[in-house]
C-alpha positions in Angstrom: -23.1 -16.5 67.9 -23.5 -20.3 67.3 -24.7 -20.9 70.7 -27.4 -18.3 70.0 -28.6 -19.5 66.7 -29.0 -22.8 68.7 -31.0 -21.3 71.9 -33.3 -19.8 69.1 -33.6 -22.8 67.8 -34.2 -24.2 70.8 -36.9 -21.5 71.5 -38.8 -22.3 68.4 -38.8 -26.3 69.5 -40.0 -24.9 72.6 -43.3 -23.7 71.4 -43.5 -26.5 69.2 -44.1 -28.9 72.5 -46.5 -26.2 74.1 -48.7 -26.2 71.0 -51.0 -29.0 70.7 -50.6 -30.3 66.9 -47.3 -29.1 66.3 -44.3 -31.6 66.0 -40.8 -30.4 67.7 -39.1 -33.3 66.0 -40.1 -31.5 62.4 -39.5 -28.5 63.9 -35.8 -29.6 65.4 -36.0 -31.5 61.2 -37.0 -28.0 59.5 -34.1 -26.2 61.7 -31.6 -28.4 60.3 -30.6 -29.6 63.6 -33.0 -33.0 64.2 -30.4 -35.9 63.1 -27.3 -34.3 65.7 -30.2 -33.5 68.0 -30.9 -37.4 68.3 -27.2 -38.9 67.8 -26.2 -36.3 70.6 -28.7 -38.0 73.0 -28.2 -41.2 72.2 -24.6 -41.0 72.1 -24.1 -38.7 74.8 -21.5 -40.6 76.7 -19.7 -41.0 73.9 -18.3 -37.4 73.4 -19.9 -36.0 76.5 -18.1 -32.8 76.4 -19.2 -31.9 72.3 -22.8 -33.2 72.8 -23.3 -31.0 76.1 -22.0 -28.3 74.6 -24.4 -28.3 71.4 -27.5 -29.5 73.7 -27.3 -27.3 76.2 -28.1 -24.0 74.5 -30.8 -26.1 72.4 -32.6 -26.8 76.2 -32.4 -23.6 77.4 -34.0 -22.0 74.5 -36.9 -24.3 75.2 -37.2 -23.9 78.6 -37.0 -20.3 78.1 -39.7 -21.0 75.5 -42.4 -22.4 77.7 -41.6 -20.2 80.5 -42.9 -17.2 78.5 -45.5 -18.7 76.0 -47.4 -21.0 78.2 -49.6 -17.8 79.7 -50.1 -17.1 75.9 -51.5 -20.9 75.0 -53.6 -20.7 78.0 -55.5 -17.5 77.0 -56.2 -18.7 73.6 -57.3 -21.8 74.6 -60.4 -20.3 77.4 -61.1 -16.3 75.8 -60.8 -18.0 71.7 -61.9 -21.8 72.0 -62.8 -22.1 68.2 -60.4 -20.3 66.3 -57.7 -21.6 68.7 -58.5 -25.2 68.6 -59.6 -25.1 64.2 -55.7 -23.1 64.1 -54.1 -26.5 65.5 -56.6 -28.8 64.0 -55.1 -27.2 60.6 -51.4 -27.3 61.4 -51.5 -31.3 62.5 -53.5 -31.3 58.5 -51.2 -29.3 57.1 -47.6 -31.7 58.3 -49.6 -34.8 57.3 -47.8 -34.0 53.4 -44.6 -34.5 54.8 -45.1 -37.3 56.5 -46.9 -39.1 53.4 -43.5 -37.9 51.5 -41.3 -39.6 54.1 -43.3 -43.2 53.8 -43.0 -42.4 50.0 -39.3 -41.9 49.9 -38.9 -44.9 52.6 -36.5 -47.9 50.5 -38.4 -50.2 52.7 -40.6 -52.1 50.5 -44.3 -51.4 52.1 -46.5 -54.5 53.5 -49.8 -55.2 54.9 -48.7 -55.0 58.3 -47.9 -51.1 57.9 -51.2 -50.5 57.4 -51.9 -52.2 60.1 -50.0 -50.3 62.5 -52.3 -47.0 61.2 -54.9 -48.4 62.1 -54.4 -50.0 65.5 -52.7 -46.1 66.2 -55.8 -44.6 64.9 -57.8 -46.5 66.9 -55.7 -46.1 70.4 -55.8 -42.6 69.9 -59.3 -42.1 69.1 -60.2 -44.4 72.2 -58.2 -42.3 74.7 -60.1 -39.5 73.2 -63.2 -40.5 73.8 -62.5 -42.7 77.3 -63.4 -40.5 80.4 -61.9 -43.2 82.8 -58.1 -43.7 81.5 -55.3 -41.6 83.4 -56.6 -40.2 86.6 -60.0 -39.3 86.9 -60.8 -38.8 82.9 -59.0 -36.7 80.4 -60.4 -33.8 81.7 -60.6 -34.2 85.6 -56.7 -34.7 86.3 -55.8 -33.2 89.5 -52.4 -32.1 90.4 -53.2 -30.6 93.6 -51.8 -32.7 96.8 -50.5 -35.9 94.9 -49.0 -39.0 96.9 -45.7 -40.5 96.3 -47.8 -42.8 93.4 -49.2 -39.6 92.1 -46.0 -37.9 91.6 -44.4 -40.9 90.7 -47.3 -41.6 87.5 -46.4 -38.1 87.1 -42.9 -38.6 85.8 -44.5 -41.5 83.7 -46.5 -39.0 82.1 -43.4 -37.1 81.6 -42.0 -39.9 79.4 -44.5 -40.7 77.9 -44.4 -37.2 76.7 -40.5 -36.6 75.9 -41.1 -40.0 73.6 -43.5 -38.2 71.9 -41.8 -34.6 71.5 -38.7 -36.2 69.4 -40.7 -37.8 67.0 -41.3 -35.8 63.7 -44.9 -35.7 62.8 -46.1 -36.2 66.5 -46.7 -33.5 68.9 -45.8 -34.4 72.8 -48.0 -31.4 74.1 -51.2 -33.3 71.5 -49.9 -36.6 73.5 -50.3 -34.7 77.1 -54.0 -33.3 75.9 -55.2 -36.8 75.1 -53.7 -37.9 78.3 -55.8 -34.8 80.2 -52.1 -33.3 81.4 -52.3 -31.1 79.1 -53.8 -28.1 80.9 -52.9 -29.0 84.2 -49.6 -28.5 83.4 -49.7 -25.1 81.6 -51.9 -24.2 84.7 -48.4 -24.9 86.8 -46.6 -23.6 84.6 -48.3 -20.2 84.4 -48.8 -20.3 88.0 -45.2 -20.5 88.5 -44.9 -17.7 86.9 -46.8 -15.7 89.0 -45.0 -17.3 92.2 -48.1 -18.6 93.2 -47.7 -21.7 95.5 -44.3 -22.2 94.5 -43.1 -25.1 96.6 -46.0 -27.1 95.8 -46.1 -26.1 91.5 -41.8 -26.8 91.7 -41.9 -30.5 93.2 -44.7 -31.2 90.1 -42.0 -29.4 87.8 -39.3 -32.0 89.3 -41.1 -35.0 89.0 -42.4 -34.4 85.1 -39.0 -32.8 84.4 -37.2 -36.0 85.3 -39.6 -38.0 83.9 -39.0 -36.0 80.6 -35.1 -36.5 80.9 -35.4 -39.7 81.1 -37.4 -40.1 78.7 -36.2 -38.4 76.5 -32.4 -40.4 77.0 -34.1 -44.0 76.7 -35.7 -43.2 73.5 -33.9 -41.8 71.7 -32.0 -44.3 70.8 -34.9 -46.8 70.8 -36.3 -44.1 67.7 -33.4 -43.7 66.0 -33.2 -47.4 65.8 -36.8 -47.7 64.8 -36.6 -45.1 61.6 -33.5 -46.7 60.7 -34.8 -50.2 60.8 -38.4 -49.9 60.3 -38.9 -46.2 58.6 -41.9 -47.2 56.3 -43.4 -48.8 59.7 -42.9 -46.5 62.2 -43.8 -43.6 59.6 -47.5 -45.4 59.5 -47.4 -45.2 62.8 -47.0 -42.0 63.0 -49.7 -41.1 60.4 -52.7 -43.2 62.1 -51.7 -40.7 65.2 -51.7 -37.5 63.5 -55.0 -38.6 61.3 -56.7 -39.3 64.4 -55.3 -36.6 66.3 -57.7 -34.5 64.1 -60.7 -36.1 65.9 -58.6 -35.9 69.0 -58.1 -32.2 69.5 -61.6 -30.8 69.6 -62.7 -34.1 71.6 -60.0 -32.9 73.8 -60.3 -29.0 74.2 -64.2 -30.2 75.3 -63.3 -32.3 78.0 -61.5 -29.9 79.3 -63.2 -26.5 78.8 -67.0 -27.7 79.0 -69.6 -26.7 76.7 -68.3 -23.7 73.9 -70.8 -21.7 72.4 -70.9 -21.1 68.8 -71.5 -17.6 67.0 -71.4 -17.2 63.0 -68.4 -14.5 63.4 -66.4 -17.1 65.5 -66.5 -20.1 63.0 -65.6 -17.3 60.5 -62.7 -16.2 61.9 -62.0 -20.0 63.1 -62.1 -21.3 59.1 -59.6 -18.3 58.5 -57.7 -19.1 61.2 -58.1 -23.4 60.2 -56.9 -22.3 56.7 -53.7 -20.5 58.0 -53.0 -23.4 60.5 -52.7 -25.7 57.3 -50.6 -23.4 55.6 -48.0 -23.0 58.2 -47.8 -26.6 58.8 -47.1 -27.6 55.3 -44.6 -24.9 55.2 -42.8 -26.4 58.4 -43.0 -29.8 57.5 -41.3 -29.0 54.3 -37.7 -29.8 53.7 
């Protein structure tokens, strides 16, 4: 039974790092499970046996989890641009509350350099938002289709980039891969493996960002946990210039990569209804 409360968990992280705006580190923190979930990474040598055992059922969930819900994301995304993209927009507003409570609660006393560091993230984020020429061919040009051994090997880059980003609370990896233009490419893989279309191709792209997500995930986690214990107030900032910008970010995003979205009165309703309910669930996850 404990090994299925954690692949549910798991599950629920899962979406977390399909769904642009929505953090699985305050997921894995809302769960209960965020603090073992780090120390077992970073110490996995350590008790290698115990930490396996707990993270094991925790990855499976969420592989199981974008296996199933990346064909979901997808459609939302191209048949209900608006209300799809307003629904994130609100659940990255809604989790900014929690992270303003964690800089509050911080016993590091704040300094001018904190603000600093929201700024210099607000403004990196809002650049690769609006830059067509960063990673690849533009945000929304990225090719995965017959990559060289560079290609492949930028691809696992990507991938850590990406598992940094997924086991921080407050920032969204799948957010991180939209702003990066990987975003979509990757569902696309994703859903076409799911359809066993060009398999052998789709599974070596799987590899490559897989390991790169590993490994990513192994070397920072200890590099974060050292960085919220050291520098909370700081690295909380941080994390608050991304997600403020990230607002920007999203619908910047969703155009590069769908084109030009046409607007009707009914869909902007239905997109404030579903911007409104985006906040709400956010706050509710990023509370305590």
């Amino acid at each position: 039974m404990k090994n299925l409360i954690l692949v549910i968990k798991g599950f629920i992280m899962g979406i977390a790092n399909i769904i642009p705006g929505v953090s699985g580190g305050t997921l894995a923190l809302t769960l209960g499970i965020y603090e073992k979930f780090i120390s077992a990474i970073s110490h996995l040598l350590t008790n290698l046996k115990e930490n396996i055992k707990f993270l094991l059922p925790i990855f499976i969930g969420m592989g199981l989890s974008i296996l199933t819900m990346s064909n979901v994301i997808t459609n939302s995304f191209h048949h209900y641009p608006i209300p799809t993209t307003l629904f994130f927009m609100g659940l990255v507003i809604g989790g900014i509350p929690m992270l303003l409570s964690k800089v509050k609660d911080s016993k590091e006393k704040k300094q001018k350099s904190s603000y600093l560091i929201l700024l210099l993230t607000f403004a990196l984020v809002i650049i690769l938002a609006f830059s067509k020429e960063l990673f690849g061919n533009g945000l929304g040009d990225v090719k995965l289709e017959n990559l060289s051994i560079l290609g492949y090997l930028w691809l696992s880059v990507i991938g850590m980039i990406a598992a940094a980003t997924m086991i921080i609370p407050g920032v969204s990896g799948s957010l991180v891969l939209m702003l990066l233009g990987y975003y979509f490419p990757i569902i696309n893989v994703i859903k076409q493996l799911t359809h066993f279309e060009y398999v052998f191709s789709n599974l070596l792209i799987v590899f490559f960002f897989g390991m790169g997500i590993v490994v990513g995930i192994v070397l920072v986690a200890k590099l974060i946990e050292w960085l919220l214990n050291k520098y909370e107030k700081k690295t909380y900032f941080g994390v608050l210039g991304f997600i403020i910008a990230s607002i920007i970010a999203i619908p910047v995003s969703v155009y590069h990569d769908l084109g030009v979205i046409s607007f009707t009165p009914s869909q902007i309703i239905i997109g404030l209804i579903f911007l409104t309910l985006g906040i709400g669930i956010g706050y509710k996850l990023g509370e305590k």
